[in-house]
C-alpha positions as CSV (number, residue, x, y, z in Angstrom):
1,X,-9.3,13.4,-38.9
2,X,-6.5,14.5,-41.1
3,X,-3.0,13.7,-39.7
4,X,-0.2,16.6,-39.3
5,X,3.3,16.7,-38.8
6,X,4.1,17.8,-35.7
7,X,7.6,19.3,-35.0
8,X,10.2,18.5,-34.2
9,X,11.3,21.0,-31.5
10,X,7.8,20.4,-29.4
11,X,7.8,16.8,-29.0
12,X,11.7,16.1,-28.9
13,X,13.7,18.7,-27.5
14,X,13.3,17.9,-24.1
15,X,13.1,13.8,-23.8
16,X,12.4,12.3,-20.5
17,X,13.9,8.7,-20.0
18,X,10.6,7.2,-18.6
19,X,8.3,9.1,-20.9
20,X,6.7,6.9,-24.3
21,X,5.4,9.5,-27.1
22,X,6.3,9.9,-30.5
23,X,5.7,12.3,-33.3
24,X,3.1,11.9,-36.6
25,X,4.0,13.0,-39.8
26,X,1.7,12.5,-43.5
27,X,4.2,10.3,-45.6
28,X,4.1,11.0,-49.2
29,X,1.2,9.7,-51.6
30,X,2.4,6.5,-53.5
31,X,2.6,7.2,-56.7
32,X,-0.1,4.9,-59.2
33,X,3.2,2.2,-60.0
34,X,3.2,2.0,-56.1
35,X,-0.3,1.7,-55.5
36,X,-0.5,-1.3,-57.7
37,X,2.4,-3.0,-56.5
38,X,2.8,-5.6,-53.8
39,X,3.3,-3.1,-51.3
40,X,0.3,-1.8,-51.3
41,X,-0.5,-2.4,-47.0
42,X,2.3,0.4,-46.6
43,X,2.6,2.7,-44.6
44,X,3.0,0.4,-41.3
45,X,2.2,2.4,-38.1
46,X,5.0,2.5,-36.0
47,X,5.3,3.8,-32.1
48,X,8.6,4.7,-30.3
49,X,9.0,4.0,-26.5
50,X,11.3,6.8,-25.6
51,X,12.6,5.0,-22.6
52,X,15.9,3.5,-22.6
53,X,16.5,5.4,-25.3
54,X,18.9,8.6,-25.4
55,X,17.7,11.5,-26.9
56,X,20.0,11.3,-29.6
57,X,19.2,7.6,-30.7
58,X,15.4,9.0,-30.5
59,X,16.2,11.9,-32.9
60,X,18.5,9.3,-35.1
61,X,15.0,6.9,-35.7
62,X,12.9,9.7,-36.5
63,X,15.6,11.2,-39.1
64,X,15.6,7.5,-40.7
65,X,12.1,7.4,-40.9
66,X,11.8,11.0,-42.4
67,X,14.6,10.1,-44.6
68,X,13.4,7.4,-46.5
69,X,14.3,8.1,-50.2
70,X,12.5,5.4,-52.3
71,X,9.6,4.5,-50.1
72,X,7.2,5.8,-47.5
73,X,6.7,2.8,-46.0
74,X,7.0,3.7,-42.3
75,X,4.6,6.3,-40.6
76,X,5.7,7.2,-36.9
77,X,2.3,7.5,-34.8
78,X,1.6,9.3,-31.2
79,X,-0.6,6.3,-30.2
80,X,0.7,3.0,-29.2
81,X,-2.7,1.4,-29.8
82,X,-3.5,3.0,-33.2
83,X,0.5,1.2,-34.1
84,X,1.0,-2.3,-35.9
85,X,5.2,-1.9,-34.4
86,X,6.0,-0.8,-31.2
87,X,9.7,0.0,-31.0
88,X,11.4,0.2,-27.3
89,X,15.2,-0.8,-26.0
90,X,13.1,-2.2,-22.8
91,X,13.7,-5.7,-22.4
92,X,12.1,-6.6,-19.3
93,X,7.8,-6.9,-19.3
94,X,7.9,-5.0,-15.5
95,X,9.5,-2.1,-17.3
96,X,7.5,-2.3,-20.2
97,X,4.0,-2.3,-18.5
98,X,5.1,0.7,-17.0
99,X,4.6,2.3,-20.8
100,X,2.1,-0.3,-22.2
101,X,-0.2,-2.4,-21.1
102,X,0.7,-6.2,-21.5
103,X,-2.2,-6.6,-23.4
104,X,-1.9,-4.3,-25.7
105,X,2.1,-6.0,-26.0
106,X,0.8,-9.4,-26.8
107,X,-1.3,-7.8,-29.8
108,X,1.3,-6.3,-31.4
109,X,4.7,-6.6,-32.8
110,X,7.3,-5.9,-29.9
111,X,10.7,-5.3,-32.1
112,X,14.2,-3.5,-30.9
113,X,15.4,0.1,-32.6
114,X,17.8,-2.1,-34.7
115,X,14.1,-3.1,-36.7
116,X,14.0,0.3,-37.6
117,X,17.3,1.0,-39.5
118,X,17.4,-2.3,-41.1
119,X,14.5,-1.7,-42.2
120,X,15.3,1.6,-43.6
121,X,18.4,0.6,-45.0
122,X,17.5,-2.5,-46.9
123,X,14.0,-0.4,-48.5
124,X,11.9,-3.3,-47.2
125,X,10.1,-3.9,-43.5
126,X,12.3,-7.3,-41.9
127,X,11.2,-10.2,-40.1
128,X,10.3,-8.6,-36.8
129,X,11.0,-11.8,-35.2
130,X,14.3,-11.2,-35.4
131,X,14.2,-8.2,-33.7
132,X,11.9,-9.6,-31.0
133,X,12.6,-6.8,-27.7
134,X,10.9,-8.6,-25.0
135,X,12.3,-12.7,-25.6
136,X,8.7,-13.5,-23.6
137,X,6.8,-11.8,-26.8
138,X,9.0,-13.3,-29.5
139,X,6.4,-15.3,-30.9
140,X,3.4,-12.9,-30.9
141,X,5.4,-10.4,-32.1
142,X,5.9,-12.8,-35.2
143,X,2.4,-13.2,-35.4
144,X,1.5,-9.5,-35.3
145,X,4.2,-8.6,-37.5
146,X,2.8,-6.7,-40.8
147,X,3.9,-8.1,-43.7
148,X,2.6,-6.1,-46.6
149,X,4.5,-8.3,-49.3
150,X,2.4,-11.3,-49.0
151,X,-0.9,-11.1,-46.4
152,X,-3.8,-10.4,-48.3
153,X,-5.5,-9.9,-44.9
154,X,-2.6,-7.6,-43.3
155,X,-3.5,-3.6,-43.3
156,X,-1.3,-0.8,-42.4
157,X,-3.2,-0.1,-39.4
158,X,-4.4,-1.8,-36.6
159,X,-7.8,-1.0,-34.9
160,X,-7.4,0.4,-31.8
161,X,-8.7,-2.1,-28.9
162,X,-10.7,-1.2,-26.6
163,X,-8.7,-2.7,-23.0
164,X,-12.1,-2.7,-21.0
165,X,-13.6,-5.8,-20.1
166,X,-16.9,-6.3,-22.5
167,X,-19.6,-4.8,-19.8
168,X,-23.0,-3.0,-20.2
169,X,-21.7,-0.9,-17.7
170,X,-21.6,2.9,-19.2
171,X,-18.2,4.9,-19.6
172,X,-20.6,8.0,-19.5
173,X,-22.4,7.5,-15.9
174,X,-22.0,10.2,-13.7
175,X,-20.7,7.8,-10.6
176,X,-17.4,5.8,-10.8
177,X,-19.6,2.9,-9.2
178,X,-21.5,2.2,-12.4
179,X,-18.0,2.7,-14.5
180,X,-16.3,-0.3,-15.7
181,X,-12.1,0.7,-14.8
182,X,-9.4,-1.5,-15.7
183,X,-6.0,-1.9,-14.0
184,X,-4.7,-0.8,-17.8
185,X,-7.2,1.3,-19.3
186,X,-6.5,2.4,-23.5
187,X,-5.0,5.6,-22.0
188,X,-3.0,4.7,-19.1
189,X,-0.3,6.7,-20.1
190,X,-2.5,9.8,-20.4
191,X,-4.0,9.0,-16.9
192,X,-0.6,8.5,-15.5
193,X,0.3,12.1,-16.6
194,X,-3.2,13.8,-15.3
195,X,-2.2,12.2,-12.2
196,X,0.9,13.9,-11.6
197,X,-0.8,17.3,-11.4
198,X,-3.4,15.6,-9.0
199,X,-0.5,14.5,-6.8
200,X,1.0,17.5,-6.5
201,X,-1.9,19.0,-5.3
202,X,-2.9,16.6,-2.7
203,X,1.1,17.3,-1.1
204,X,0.5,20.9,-1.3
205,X,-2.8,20.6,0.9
206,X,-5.1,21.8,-2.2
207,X,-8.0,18.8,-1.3
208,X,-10.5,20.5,-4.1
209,X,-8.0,20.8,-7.3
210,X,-6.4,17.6,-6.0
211,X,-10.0,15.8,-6.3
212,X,-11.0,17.6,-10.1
213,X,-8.1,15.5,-11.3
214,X,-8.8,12.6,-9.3
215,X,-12.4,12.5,-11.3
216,X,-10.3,13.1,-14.0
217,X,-8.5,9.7,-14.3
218,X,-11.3,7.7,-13.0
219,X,-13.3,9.0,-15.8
220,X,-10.1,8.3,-18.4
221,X,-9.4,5.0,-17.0
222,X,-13.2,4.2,-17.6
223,X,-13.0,5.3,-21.0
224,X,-13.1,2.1,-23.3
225,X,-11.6,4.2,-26.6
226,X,-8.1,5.6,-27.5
227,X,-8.7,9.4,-27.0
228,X,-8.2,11.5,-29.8
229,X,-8.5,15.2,-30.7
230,X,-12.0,14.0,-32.1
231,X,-12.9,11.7,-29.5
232,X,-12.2,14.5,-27.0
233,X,-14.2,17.2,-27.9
234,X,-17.2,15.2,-29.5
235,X,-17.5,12.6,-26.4
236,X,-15.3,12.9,-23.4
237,X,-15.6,16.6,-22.7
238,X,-19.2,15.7,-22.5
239,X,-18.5,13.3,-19.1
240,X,-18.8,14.6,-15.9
241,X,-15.5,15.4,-14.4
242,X,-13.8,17.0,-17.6
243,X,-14.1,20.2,-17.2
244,X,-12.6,23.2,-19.6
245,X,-8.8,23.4,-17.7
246,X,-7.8,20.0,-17.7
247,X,-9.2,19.2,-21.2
248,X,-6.7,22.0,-22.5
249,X,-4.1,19.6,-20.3
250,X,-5.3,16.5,-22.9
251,X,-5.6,18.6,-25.9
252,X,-0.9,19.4,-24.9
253,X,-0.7,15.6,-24.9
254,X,-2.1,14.5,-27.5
255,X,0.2,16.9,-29.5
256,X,3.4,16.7,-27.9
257,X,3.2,13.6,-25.7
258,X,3.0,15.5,-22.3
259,X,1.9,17.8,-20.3
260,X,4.5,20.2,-19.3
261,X,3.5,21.1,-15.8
262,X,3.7,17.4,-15.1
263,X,7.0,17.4,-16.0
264,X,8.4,20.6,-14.4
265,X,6.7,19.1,-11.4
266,X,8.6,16.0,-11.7
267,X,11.6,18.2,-12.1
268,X,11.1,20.2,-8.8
269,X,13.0,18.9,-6.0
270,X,10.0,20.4,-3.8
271,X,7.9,17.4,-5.5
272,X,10.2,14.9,-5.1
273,X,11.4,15.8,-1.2
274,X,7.5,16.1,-0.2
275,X,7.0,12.2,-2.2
276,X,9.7,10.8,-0.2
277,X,8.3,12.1,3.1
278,X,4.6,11.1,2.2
279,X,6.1,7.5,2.1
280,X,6.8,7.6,6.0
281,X,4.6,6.1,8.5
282,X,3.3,9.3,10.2
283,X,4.3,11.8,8.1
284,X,1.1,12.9,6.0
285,X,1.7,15.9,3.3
286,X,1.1,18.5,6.6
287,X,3.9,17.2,7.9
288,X,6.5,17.1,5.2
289,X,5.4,20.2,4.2
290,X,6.4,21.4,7.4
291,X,9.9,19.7,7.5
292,X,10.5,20.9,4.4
293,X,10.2,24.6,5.2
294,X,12.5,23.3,8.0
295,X,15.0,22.7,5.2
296,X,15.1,18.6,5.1
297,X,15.0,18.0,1.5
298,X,16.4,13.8,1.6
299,X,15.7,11.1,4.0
300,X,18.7,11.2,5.0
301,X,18.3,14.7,6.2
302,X,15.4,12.6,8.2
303,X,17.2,10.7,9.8
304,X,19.6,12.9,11.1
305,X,16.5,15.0,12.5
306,X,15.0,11.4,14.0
307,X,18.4,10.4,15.3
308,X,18.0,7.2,13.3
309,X,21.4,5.4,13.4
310,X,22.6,2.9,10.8
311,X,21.9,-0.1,13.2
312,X,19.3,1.1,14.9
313,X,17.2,-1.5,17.6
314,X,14.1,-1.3,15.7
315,X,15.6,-3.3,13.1
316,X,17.0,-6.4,15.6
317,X,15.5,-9.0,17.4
318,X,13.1,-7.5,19.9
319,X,14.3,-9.5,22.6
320,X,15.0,-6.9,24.8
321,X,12.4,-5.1,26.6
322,X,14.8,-2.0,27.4
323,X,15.7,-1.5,24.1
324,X,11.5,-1.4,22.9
325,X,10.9,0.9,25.5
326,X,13.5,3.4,25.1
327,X,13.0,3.4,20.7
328,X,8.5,3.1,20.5
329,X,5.5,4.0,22.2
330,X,3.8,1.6,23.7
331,X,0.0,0.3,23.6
332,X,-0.8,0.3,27.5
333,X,-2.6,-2.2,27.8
334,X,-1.3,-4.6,24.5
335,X,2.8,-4.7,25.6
336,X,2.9,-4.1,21.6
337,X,5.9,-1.4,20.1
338,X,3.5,1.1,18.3
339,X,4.7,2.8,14.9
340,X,6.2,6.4,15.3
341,X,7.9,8.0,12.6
342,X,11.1,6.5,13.7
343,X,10.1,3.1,13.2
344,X,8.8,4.1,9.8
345,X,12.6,5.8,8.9
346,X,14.1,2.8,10.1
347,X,11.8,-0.1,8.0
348,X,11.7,2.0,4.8
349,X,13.6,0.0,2.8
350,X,11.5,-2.9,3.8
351,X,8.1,-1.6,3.8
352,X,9.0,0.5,0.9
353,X,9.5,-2.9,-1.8
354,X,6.0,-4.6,-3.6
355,X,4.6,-7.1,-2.5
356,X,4.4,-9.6,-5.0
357,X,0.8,-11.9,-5.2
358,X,2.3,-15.2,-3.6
359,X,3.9,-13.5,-0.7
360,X,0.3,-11.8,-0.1
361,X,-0.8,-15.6,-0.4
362,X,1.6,-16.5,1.8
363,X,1.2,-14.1,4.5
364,X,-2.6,-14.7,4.2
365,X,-2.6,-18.6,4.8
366,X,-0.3,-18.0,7.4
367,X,-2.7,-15.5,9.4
368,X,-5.6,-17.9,9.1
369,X,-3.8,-21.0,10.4
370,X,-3.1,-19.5,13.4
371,X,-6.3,-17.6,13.6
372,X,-7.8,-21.6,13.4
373,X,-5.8,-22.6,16.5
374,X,-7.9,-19.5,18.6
375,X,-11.0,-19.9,16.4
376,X,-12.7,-22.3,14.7
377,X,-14.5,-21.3,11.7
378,X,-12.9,-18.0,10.5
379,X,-13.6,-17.1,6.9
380,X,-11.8,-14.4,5.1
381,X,-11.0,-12.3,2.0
382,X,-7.9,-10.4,0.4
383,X,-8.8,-7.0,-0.2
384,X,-7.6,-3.8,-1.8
385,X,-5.5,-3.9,-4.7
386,X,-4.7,-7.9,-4.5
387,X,-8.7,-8.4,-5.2
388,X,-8.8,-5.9,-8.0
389,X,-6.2,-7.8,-9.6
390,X,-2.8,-6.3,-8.8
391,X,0.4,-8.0,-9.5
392,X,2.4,-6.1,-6.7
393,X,0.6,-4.9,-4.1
394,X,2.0,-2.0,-1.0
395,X,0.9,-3.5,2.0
396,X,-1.9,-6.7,2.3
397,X,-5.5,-6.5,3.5
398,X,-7.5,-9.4,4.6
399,X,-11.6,-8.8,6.3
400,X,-12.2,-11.7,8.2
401,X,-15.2,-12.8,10.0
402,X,-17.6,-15.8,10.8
403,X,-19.5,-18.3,8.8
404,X,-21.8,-18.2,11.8
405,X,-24.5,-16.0,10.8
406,X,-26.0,-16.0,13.7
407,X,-23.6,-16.4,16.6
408,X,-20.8,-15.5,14.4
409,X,-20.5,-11.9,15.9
410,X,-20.0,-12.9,19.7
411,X,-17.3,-15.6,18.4
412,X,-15.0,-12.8,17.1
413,X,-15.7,-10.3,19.4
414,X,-12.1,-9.8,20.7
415,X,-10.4,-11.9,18.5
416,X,-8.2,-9.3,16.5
417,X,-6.7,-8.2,19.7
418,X,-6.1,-11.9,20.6
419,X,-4.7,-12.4,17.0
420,X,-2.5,-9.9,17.2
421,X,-1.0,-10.7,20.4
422,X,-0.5,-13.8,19.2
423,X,1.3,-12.7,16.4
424,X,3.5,-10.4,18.5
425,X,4.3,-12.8,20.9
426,X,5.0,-15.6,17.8
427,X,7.0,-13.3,16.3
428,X,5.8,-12.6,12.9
429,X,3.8,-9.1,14.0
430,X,6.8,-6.6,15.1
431,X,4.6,-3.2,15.8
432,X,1.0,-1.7,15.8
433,X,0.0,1.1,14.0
434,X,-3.6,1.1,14.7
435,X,-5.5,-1.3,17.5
436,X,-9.4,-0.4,17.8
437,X,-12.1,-2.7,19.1
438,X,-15.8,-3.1,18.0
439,X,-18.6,-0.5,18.9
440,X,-22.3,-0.9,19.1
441,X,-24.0,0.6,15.5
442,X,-25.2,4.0,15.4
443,X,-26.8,5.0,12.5
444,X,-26.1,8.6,13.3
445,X,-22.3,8.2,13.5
446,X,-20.3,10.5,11.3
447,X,-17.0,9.0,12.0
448,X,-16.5,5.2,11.5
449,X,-13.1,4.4,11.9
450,X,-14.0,2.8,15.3
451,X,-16.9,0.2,13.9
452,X,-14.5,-2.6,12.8
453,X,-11.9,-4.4,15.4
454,X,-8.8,-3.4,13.0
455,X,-4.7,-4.0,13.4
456,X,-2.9,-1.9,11.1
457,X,0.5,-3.9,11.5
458,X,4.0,-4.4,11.0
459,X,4.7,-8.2,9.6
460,X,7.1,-10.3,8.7
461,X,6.5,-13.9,7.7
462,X,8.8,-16.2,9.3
463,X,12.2,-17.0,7.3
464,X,11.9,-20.3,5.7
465,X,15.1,-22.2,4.2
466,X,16.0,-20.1,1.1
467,X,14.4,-17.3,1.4
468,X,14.8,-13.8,3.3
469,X,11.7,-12.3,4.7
470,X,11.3,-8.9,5.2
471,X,9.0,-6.1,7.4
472,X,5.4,-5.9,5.4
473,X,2.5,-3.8,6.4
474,X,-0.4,-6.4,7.4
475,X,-4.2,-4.5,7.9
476,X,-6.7,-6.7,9.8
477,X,-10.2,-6.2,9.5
478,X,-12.8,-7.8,11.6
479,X,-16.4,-7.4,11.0
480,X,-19.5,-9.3,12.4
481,X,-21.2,-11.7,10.0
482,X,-23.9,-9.9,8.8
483,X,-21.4,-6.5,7.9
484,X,-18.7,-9.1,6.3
485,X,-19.8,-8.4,2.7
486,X,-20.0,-4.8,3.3
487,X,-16.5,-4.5,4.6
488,X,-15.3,-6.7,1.6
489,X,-16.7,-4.3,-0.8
490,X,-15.5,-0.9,1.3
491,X,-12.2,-2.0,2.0
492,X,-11.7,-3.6,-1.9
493,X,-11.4,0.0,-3.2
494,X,-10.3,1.7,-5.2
495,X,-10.4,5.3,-3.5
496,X,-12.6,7.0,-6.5
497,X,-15.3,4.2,-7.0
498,X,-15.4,4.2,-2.9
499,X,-16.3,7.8,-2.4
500,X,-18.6,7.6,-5.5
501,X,-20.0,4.4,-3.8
502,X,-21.1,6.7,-0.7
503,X,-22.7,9.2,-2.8
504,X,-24.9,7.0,-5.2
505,X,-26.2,5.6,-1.6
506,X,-26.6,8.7,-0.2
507,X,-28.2,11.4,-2.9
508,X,-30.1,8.1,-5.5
509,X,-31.2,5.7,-2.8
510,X,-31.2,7.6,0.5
511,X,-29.1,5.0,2.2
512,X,-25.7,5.8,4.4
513,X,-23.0,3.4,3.0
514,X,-19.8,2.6,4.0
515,X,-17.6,-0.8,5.3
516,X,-19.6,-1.0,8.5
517,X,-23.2,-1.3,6.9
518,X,-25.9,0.0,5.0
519,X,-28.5,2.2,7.1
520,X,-31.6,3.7,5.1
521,X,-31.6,7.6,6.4
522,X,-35.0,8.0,7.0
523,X,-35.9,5.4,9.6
524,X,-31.8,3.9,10.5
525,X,-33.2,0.4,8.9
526,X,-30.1,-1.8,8.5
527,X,-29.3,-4.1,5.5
528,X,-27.3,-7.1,6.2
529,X,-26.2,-8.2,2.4
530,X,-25.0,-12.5,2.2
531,X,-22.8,-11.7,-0.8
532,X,-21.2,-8.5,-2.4
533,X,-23.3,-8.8,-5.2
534,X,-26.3,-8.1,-3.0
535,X,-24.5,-5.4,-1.4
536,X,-25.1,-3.5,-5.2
537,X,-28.5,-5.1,-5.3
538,X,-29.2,-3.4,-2.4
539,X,-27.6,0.0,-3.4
540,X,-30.0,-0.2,-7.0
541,X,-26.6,-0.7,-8.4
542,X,-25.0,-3.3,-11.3
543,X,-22.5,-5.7,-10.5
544,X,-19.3,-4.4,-10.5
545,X,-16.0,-7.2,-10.9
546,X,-13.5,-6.1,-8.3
547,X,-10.9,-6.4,-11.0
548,X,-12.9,-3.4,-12.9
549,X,-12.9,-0.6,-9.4
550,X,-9.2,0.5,-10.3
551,X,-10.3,4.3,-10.7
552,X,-6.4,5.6,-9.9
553,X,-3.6,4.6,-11.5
């Protein structure tokens, strides 16, 4: 497809800080003493990573680009994967993944704006190892750097790379189940921007347009190709779950970078209030909608509504029984403070930070070394978005049952509510949020909340010399031996391939699915899978790596 210039005006006027586009334009055909010269691997693709950057500094790299008197050499591209430089004032990798996968990083040359005008000025591409942004990529970014004067084998432009794992599963499959989706897909930041819009829907209570986009990014995050005009009408329009408004929300961003109701949203305090709220233990988007018609716009405004004082009790050493009683609920029969809103005001700074893999480590072998000292024989597994490969996670999940197959079940019958007592009474578990104790099967259930023993908790690992601990949210998850593997797949997520999970089992196979078992429909038969990858043998489905579920982004 022939490249245009795009203008100026549409892409640049209005520069958000955290966005990363950039605009294309057709540099000028070499003339025939160029073309046999040595720098014939011109033009080198370059990408811009608006963040850190000002708007002005943005405009001053395109003008230098645009400017080039003697030599086309550089071409500004709208694709970070189709570029062979990527250009950002981001020196930290956190705040680069947040633009770019780290994948995509180590393949290519990672060099500051200064790479630009030297370059520029001197008439010649430099050593992008002297310009190395992230000090961690310095020497790939050597490696990757194009050197047109010298490398037979260098070209102007890198292939794009496909980020999904190699996999014979299908990016065109109806279900998100049979979809191979990476934590970083080829068009994360496309996805990222599609989910704004779905966002906003879910806080203003529309479930149906909220869902459409949901599809949405599972279907782009599955997508194994850097979208294109081309690519989008000749191939993903064609998937299930792209339908005719959102792919006129694609066709804005791949020619200006954005979509601008994404970022009008971002812009609305509305947005942002109803985000904050949403954060808050108890305070689903009903709710905030609500207290913001009330005309509460901060959490500060919160807390004034709450009567949640600087140093409020929650936060100390619940050593006083007076003080629990007169800030929580209690569980009647557990003696444990039970999570209100308040609580949630008051720990938000705490439960509000990531959780970073070896604390989720930590807080796991620290649950199943007391769990040994009430029960021998435990076995257990990290869920959610630790087991699909997360490097910060919001709160930790762990299923946990018997390697007893047989008498397994009657061994942990009662044991979360043991646990979690425990816990309480140790001090590392500080509330409840959700206690609930096993229930006989019943195939014709329509709720299951209630068919796992679950703690939805309040943690803190115990300080150690060194270190500060602070308030985590800890889910429990007990399940009998035979539904272990089943609540391991359920509770590994993500949302998308879950729900898609349920209906593969329920309208191709005629089974009920969900973390409690799998029941054929017509005569209740259960299935007790021994692994997860019988769970999909089972369902008619193929394997799926936990690491390749991450439908949202």
């Amino acid at each position: 497809m022939k490249r245009t210039r795009t203008s100026r005006s549409s892409s640049y006027e209005s520069v958000d800080s955290d966005m990363s586009t950039c605009s294309s334009f057709k540099r000028l055909k070499h003339s025939e003493s160029d073309e046999e010269s040595d720098d014939s691997g011109f033009p080198i693709k370059v990408f811009v990573v608006q963040a850190k950057l000002s708007p002005e500094e943005i405009s001053g790299l395109i003008s230098m680009v645009e400017q080039q008197q003697s030599m086309r050499m550089l071409e500004l591209c709208s694709i970070p994967a189709e570029a062979d430089v990527i250009v950002t004032g981001i020196q930290m990798k956190k705040r680069l993944e947040r633009h770019i996968s780290w994948q995509l990083a180590k393949r290519r040359a990672i060099v500051s704006p200064q790479w630009i005008k030297d370059s520029v000025a001197k008439e010649q591409p430099m050593p992008c190892g002297d310009y190395a942004a992230i000090q961690e990529l310095h020497d790939e970014t050597v490696h990757n750097c194009p050197n047109p004067k010298g490398c037979d084998e260098c070209s102007g432009t890198s292939q794009p790379e496909a980020e999904v794992a190699p996999s014979s599963l299908s990016y065109k499959a109806r279900y998100a189940c049979q979809r191979a989706s990476p934590l970083v897909c080829a068009n994360q930041s496309l996805a990222e921007e599609i989910d704004i819009l779905r966002r906003a829907r879910e806080l203003e209570g529309e479930a149906m347009s909220a869902l459409a986009y949901e599809r949405t990014v599972a279907v782009i995050k599955a997508y194994p190709h850097v979208i294109s005009p081309s690519k989008l009408e000749s191939d993903l329009a064609k998937i299930s779950g792209v339908g005719k408004k959102v792919q006129v929300k694609i066709e804005e961003y791949l020619t200006t970078g954005q979509i601008l109701e994404a970022r009008e949203i971002l812009a609305s305090q509305r947005f942002r209030s109803l985000s904050e709220f949403n954060t808050i233990y108890g305070i689903g988007p009903v709710t905030a909608r609500q207290l913001y018609d009330k005309g509460m716009s901060t959490l500060e405004h919160l807390d004034s509504y709450y009567d949640i004082r600087a140093h409020n009790p929650v936060l100390e050493e619940q050593t006083n029984p007076n003080i629990i009683e007169s800030q929580v609920k209690r569980l009647s029969t557990k003696g444990i403070p039970e999570v209100t809103i308040q609580v949630g005001l008051a720990l938000r700074h705490d439960l509000s930070q990531k959780i970073p893999r070896e604390e989720v480590r930590d807080m796991h072998d620290f649950v199943m070394k007391e769990l040994e000292s009430l029960q021998h024989g435990c076995v257990s597994t990290i869920v959610g978005g630790y087991r699909r490969g997360k490097e910060e996670s919001n709160d930790v999940d762990i299923v946990i049952s018997h390697k007893d197959w047989r008498g397994g079940g009657e061994k942990i019958k009662g044991l979360c509510t043991r646990l979690v007592k425990h816990l309480y009474d140790k001090g590392p578990v500080t509330h409840v949020m959700h206690l609930s104790s096993f229930r006989p099967h019943n195939a014709l259930r329509t709720g299951h909340w209630d068919s796992l023993e679950k703690a939805l908790t309040i943690f803190r690992l115990p300080q150690a010399e060194g270190t500060s601990r602070i308030h985590r949210r800890l889910d429990l998850i007990f399940a009998s031996p035979e539904t272990y593997w089943t609540a391991v797949t359920g509770w590994t997520g993500s949302k998308m391939f879950e729900r898609d999970l349920r209906l593969w089992a329920k309208y191709e196979k005629g089974y009920k699915f969900d973390s409690t078992g799998i029941t054929r429909r017509h005569d209740s038969k259960l299935f007790y899978p021994k692994s997860e990858q019988e769970v999909f043998e089972i369902l008619g489905l193929e394997w799926v790596d936990p690491t390749l579920r991450n439908t949202g982004v």
